[in-house]
N, C-alpha and C positions, 0 to 999 in steps of 0.2 A: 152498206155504208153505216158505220157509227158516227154521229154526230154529238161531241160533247161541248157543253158551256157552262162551265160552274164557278161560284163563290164561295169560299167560306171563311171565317176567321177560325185558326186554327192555334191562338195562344202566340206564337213565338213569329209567325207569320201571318198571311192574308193569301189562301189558294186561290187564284183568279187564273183560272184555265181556259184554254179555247183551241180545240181540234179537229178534224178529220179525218176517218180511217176508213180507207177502204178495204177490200178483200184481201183476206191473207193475214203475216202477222204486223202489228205496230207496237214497233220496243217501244216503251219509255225510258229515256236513258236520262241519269244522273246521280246526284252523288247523294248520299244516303241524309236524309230530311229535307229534302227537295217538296217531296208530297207528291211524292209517285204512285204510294201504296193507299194514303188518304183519296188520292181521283179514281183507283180503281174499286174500292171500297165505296163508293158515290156509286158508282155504275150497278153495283150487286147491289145495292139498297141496305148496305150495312151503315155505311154514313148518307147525311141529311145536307146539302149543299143547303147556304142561306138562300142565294139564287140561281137560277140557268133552267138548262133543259140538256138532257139526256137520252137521244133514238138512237133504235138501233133497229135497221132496215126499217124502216118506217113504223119503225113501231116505238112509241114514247112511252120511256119510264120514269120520266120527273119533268114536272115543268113549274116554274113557281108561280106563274104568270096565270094559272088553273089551276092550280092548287093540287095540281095528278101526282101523286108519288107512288107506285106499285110496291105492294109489299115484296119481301125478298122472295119469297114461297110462289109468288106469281110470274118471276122476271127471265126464267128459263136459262138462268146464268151459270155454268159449270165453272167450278173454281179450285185452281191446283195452289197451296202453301207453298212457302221453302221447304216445312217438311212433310212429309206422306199425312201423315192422321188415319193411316189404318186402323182399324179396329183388331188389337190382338188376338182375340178371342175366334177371329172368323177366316177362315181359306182366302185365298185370294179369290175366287170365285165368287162369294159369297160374301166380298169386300165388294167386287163389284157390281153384283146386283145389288148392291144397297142404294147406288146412285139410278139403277134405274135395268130396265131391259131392253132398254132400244140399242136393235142395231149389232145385238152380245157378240154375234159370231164376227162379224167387219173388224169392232174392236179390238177385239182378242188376237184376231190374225195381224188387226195394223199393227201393236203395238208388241206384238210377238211374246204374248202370255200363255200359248197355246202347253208348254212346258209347265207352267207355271199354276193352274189355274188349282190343286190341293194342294199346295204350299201355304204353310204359316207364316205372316208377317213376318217373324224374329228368325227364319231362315232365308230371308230374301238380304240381297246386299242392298245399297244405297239406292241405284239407280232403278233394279228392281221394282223398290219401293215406291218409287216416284212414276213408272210406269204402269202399275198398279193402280196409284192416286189419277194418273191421266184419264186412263180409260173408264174409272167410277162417275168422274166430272165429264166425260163423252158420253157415258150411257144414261144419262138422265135428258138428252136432245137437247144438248142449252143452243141456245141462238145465238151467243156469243160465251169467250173461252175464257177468263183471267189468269193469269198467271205470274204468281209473286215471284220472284226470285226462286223458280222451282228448282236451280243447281244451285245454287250459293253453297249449301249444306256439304255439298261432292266433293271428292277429289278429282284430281283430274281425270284418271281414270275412268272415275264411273265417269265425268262427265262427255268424255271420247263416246260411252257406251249408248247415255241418251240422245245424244243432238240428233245422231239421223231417223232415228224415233220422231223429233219433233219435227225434223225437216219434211218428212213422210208427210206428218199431220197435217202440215203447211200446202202442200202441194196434194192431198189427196181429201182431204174434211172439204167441204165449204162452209166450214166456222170462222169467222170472224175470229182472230186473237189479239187481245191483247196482254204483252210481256213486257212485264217491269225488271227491267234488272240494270247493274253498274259494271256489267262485263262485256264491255267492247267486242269481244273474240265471238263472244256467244252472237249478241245484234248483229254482226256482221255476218255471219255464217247462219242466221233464222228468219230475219227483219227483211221486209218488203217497203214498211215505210217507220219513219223515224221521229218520234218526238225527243226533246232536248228540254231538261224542265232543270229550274236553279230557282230557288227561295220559292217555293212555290207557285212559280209563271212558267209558260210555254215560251223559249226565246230562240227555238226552231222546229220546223218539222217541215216533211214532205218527203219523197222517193227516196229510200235509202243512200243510193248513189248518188244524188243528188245534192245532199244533207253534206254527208260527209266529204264531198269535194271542196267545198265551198272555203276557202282559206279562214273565214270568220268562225269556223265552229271551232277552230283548234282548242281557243283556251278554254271552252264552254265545256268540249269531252276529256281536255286533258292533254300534255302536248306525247304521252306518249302511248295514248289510244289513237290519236287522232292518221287519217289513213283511209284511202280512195277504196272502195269497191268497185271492182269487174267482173265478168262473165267471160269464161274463154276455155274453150274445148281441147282435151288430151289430143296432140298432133302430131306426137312422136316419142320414143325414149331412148335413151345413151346408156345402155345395159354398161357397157364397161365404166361407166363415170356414175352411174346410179344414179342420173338423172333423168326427169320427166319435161318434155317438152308441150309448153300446150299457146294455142295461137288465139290471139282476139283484135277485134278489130284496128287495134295500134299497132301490131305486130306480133312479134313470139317471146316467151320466155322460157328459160331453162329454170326447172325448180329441184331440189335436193329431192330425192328419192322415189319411188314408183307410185303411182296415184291414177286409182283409174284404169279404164280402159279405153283403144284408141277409137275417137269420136264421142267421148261421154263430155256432159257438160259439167262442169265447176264455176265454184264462184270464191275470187281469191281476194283478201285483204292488204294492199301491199302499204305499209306503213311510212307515215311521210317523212319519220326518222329516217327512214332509211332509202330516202329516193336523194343522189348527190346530181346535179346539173354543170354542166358544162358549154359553153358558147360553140366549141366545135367538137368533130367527134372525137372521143378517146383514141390513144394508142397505148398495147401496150400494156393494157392495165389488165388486174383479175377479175376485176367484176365482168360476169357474162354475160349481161343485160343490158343495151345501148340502145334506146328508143328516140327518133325524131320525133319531136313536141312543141306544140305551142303556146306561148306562155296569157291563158285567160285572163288571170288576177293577178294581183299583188296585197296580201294583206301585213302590214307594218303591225306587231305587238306591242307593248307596252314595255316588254324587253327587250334581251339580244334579236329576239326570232323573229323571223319574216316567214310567210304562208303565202307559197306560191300554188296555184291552181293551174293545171297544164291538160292541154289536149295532146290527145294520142287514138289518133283514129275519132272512131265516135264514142270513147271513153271519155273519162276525167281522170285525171291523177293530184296526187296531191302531194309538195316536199316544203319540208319544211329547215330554211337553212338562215345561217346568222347576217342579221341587217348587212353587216360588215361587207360579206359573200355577195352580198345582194349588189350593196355597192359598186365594188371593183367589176362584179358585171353586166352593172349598169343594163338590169333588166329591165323590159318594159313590155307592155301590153303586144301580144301580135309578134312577138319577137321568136321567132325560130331558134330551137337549141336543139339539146341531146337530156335525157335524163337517165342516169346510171343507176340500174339496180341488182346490186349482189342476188345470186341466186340464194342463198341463206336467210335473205331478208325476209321471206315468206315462211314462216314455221307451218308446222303441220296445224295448227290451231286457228291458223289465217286459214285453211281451206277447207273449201265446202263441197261436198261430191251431191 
């Protein structure tokens, strides 16, 4: 469990943070000077919070209240950049014993450098590169993981190539991570639990799924990040339509192309742009996705948009449609409908194997 509580004046704002992370990863999500990368920097002991305190598993690295501040060399912190910092001069091998020797062979196989390990920095591509950096900040035994915006740098590509690299790490380390980044696609597809940080304060966090249901976060991530996460297992596919069927507790959906195999688990993002409601069921229509829902929330914007929170099973979903819409049907708390979702509306970027 990481526990953080810090202050600082940092010039153009006041960091005043307050969190809790448990096992796994904890994105930091928000828009760029928020003071995502100043709280993570607090934790490594690179910056000096005014006040608070800082543990991680019971172990304190700053407290102002005792004047404890661990230097960085003491704090057992492995920390991945945006970009790599390899050392050109040295193999990848001998990039990552620099970080340390624990663990070399585990590493090498998680993170699938076994190919890799006499290769020189300037022959690795991007992702490479950053797989490289992961496993140098694993092999020194940090107690906890930082991680700046370790894709920002990628194209898409590479970054198709690393997620399930870090998804590995996620479900097979037991490091603690903490991941700064401004890319919804990514938190949603790595993220266990979720802070939401703006002018440098904490103004959400808790269980990914959780977070992101919640009709109040929309303006906070963005209204077109904003979008429910599930859990729901490959449960069939339509070889001649080239679609994949997979079922979860609110029922099934059909998704554009093959994913998976049948009985493996996913974890899908379905976007609240793109969830349409209706009072009764559809007919008729192209959309192949017709779920009974019940309507939890209602959150009213400051704009046109309205943020509605819906059950579906023992999921959460989230759509976001115009007050207008909302009006004419005269939605309210507890009220049974239908929510319609395009099979399209799930890119391959929404899904997590």
């Amino acid at each position: 469990m990481i526990e953080v509580t810090v202050k600082k004046a940092l010039g153009q704002f006041n960091l005043d943070a307050r969190f809790s992370a448990p096992q796994g990863v904890t994105a930091l999500f928000g828009p760029s000077g928020s003071g995502k990368t100043s709280l993570i920097n607090m934790i490594a002991g690179l910056n000096v919070p005014d006040s608070g305190r800082i543990d991680v598993d019971g172990t304190c690295l700053y407290d102002s209240t005792t004047g404890r501040s661990l230097p960085v060399r003491k704090r057992r912190v492995g920390y991945v950049f945006q970009e790599a910092r390899l050392f050109p001069h040295l193999t990848v091998l001998r990039n990552l014993r620099y970080g340390g020797t624990h663990d070399e062979a585990q590493v090498i196989k998680l993170l699938g450098l076994s190919d890799l390990r006499d290769r020189m920095p300037a022959n690795l591509s991007g992702g490479e590169r950053q797989r490289v950096a992961l496993g140098r900040a694993l092999m020194c035994d940090p107690q906890i993981l930082l991680m700046d915006e370790p894709l920002a740098a990628l194209d898409a590509p590479r970054k198709a190539e690393i997620l399930p690299y870090l998804a590995r790490l996620r479900d097979e380390v037991s490091v603690p991570i903490i991941y700064v980044s401004h890319d919804m696609s990514e938190v949603a597809q790595l993220a266990t639990t979720l802070v939401v940080m703006e002018s440098g304060r904490v103004v959400a966090s808790g269980p990914l799924a959780q977070v992101l249901s919640d009709p109040a976060i929309v303006p906070l991530v963005g209204v077109r990040s904003a979008g429910a996460v599930i859990n729901a297992t490959v449960s069939g596919r339509l070889l001649d339509d080239g679609l994949t069927e997979v079922a979860f507790s609110g029922g099934r959906l059909l998704l554009p192309g093959n994913f998976g195999s049948l009985g493996q688990k996913m974890r899908l993002r379905i976007p609240a742009q793109d969830v349409i409601l209706a009072r009764s069921r559809p007919e008729g229509i192209s959309a192949l996705n017709v779920l009974p829902v019940v309507v939890k929330a209602i959150e009213q914007g400051k704009g046109p948009g309205v943020a509605v929170r819906l059950q579906a099973g023992d999921d959460m979903l989230l759509a976001r449609i115009t007050k207008r819409s909302a009006g004419r049907m005269q939605l309210a708390r507890g009220q049974q409908i239908f929510a319609i979702i395009k099979a399209t509306a799930v890119g391959r970027e929404d899904i997590s194997l």
